[in-house]
C-alpha positions in Angstrom: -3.8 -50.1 -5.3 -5.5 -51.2 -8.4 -3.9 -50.6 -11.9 -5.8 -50.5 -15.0 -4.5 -50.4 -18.6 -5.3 -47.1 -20.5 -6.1 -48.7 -23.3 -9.2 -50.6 -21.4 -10.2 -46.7 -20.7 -9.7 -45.9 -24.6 -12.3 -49.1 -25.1 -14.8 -48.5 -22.6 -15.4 -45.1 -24.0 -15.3 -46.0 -27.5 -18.1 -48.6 -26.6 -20.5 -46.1 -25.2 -19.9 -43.5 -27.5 -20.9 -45.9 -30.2 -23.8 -46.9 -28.5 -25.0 -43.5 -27.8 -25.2 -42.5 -31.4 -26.8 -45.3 -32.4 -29.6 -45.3 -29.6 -29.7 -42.6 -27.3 -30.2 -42.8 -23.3 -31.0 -46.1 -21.8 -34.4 -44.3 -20.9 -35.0 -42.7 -24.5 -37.5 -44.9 -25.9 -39.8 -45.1 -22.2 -39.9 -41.2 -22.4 -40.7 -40.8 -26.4 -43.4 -43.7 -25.7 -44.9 -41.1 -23.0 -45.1 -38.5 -24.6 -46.9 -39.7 -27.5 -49.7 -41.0 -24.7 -50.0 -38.1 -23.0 -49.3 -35.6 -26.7 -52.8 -34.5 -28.1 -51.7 -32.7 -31.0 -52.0 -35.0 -34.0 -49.5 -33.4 -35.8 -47.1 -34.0 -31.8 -48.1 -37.7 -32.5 -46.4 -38.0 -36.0 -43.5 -36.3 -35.0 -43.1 -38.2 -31.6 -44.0 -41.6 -34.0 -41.1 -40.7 -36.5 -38.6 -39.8 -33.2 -39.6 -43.3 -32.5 -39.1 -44.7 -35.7 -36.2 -43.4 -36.5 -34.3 -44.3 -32.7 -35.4 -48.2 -33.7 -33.7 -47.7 -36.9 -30.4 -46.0 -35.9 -30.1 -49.1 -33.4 -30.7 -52.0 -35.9 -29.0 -50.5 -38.6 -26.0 -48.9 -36.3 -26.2 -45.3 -37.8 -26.4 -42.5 -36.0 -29.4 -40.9 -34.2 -28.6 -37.9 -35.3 -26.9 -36.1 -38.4 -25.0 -33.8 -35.4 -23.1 -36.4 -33.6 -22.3 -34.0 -31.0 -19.8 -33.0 -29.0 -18.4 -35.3 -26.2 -18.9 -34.3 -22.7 -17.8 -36.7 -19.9 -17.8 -36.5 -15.9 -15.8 -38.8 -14.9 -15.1 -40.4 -11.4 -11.9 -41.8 -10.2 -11.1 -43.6 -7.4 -8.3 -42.9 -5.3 -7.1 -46.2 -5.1 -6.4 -46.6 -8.9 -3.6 -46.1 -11.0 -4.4 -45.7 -15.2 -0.9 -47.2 -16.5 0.4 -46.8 -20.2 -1.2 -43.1 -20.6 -2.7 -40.5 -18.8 -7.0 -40.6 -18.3 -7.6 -37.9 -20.6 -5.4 -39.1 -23.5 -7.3 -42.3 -22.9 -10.3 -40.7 -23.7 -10.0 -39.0 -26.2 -8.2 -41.3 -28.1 -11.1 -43.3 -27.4 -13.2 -40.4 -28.7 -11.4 -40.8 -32.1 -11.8 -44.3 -32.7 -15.7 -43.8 -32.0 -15.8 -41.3 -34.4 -13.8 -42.7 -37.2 -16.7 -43.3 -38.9 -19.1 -40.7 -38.3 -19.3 -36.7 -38.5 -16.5 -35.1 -37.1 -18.3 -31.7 -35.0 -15.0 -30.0 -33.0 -13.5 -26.7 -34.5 -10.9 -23.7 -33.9 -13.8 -21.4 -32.2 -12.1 -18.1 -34.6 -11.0 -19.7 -37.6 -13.5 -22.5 -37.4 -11.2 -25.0 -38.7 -12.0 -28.7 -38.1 -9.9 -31.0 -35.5 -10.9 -33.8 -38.0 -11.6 -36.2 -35.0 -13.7 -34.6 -32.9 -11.5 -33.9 -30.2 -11.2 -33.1 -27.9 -13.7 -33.8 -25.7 -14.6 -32.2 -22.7 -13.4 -33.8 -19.4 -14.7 -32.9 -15.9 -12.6 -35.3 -13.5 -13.4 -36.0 -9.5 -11.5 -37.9 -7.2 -13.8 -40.2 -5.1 -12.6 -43.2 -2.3 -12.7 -46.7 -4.3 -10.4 -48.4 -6.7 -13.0 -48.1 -9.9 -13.6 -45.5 -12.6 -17.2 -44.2 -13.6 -17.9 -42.4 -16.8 -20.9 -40.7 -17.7 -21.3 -38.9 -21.0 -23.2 -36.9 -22.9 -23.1 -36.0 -26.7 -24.4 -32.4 -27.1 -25.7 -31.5 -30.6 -25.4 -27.7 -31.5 -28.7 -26.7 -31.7 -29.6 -27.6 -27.9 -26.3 -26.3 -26.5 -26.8 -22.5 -28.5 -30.1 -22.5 -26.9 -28.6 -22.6 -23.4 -28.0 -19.8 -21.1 -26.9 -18.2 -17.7 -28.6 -15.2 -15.9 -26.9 -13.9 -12.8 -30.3 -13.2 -11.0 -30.4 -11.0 -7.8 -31.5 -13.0 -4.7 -34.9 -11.7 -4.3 -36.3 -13.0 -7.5 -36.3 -16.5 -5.9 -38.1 -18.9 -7.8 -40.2 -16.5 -9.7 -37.5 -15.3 -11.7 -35.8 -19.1 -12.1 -39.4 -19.6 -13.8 -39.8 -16.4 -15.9 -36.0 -17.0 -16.8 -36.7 -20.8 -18.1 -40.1 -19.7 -19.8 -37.9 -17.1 -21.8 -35.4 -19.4 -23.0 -37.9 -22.0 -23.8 -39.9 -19.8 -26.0 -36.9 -17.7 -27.1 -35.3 -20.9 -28.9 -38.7 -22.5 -30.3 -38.2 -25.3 -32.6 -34.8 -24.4 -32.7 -33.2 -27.0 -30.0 -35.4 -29.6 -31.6 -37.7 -30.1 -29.0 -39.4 -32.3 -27.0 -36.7 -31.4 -24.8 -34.3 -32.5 -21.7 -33.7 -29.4 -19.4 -30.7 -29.2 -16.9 -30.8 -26.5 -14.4 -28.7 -25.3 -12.0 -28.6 -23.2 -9.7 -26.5 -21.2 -6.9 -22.6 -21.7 -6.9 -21.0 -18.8 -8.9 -21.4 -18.6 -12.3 -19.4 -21.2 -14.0 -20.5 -24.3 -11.2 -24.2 -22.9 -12.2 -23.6 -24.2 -15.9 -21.7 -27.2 -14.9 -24.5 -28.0 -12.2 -27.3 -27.4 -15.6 -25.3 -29.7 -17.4 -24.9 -32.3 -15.1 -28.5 -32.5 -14.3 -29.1 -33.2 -17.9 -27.6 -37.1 -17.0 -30.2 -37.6 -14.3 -32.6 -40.6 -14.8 -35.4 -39.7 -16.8 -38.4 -39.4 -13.6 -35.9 -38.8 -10.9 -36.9 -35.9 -8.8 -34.5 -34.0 -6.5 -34.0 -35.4 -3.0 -35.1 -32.2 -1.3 -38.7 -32.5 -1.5 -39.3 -28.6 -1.4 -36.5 -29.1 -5.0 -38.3 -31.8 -6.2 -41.8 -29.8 -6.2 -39.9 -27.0 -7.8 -39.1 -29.7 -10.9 -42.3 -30.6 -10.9 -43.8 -27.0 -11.2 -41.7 -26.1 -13.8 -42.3 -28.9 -16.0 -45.9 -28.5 -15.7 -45.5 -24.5 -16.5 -43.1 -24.8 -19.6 -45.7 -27.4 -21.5 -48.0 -24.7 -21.2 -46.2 -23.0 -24.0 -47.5 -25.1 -26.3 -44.4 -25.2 -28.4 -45.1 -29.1 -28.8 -42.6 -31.6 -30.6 -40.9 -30.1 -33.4 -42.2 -27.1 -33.1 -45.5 -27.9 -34.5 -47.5 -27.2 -31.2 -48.9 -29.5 -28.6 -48.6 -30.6 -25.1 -45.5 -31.8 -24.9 -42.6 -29.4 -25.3 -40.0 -30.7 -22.7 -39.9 -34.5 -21.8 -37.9 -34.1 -18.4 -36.2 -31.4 -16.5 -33.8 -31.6 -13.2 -32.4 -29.6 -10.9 -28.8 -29.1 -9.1 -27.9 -27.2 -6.5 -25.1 -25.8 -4.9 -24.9 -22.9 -2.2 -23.8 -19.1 -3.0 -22.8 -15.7 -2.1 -25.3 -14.2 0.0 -25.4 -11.4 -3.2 -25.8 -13.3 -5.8 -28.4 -16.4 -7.4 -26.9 -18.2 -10.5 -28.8 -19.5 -12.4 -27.7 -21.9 -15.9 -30.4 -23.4 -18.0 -29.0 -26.5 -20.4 -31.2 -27.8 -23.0 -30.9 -31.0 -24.5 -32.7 -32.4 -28.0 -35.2 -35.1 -28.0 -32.3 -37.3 -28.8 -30.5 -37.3 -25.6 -27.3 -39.1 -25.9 -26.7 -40.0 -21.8 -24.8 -42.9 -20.8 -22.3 -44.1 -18.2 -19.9 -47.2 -17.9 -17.8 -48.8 -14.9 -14.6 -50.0 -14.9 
């Protein structure tokens, strides 16, 4: 069995935290280049041109991307044949969390009294055991503004894909400018109601261009895409043809009465990353 020191864990995360704030998803810079090809709104180009500016700045200067740092969200994979010693995997993490964010804004409260952790902690930790001796963590920092623009809609079977359309076309429009777009969109769907969201949020760390495995899924993705830029909601807000950047699917299988259905939306920013130990 392999052993591994927690406080390699603490490191690791630290490192990618850091590296998140300061520049995003490895595939950040490809998709904002994209869009401002294929945006013809000239007001969508000098948005898309500052987004662009301003990631190439936050990396060379090491400041974050964002003023909302985000809160930390990790899936982590652990392999059976490893053993963290000197502290537990979660402690590891989060203290790992803190030491990122020593230096940067502190976004974690009391949900009533609204009263500040002061280290943004902690995080959330979705854990799975797989076969292997190694750990995998992917994380995501989700700003505010995205996340309150998220939502779940237990739909009844029969509205199918139709109503998985009209239901992402509503939350698109219904939050506007508001999640900062152009946008990331995580969707999942089937499960019950809480694996729904967790599939949505998941599906926001897929490679940027990935498309589902299941062609029938994948052509779905596609479809969608192409439907919510029709909104014309554009970068910022300011209109154009580029509202969401990317958008992926999960899926899961559910009761024969039910079709869950969870729509996450990131911010043009999308802090994604994953590191191996």
């Amino acid at each position: 069995m392999r052993q591994i020191d927690a406080q390699d864990v603490e490191r690791a995360a630290e490192a990618l935290l850091l590296s998140l704030n300061y520049g995003g998803s490895k595939d950040l810079q490809k998709m904002l280049e994209e869009a401002f090809c294929h945006e013809e709104s000239e007001m969508g180009k000098i948005v898309l041109k500052q987004l662009l500016e301003n990631r190439s700045i936050a990396e060379r200067e090491k400041i974050p991307l964002c003023q909302d740092t985000g809160l930390v969200v990790m899936f982590v994979d652990i392999g059976e044949d490893l053993r963290i010693e000197g502290g537990s995997l979660e402690e590891a993490l989060n203290e790992g969390v803190r030491r990122a964010y020593r230096g940067l804004r502190k976004s974690v409260c009391h949900p009533l009294t609204r009263r500040n952790t002061g280290d943004n902690t902690p995080s959330i930790v979705h854990v799975r055991l797989v076969k292997g001796e190694g750990i995998r963590i992917r994380a995501i920092l989700k700003g505010g503004g995205s996340e309150n623009c998220s939502a779940l809609r237990m739909l009844s079977p029969y509205e199918g894909k139709e109503g998985i359309k009209e239901f992402l076309l509503d939350v698109v429009s219904t939050g506007g400018p508001n999640p900062c777009p152009p946008l990331i969109i995580g969707i999942g769907i089937g499960g019950d109601m809480e694996l729904a969201a967790l599939l949505s949020k998941e599906a926001l760390l897929e490679p940027y261009g990935r498309r589902h495995e299941d062609p029938d899924i994948a052509a779905f993705e596609i479809q969608l895409l192409e439907e919510v830029n029709k909104t014309g909601i554009g970068p910022q807000g300011y209109g154009g043809r580029v509202t969401v950047l990317d958008l992926h699917i999960k899926t899961a299988p559910c009761h024969i009465a039910s079709l869950p259905c969870a729509i996450n939306v990131g911010c043009h920013a999308h802090r994604v990353g994953e590191v191996l130990l």
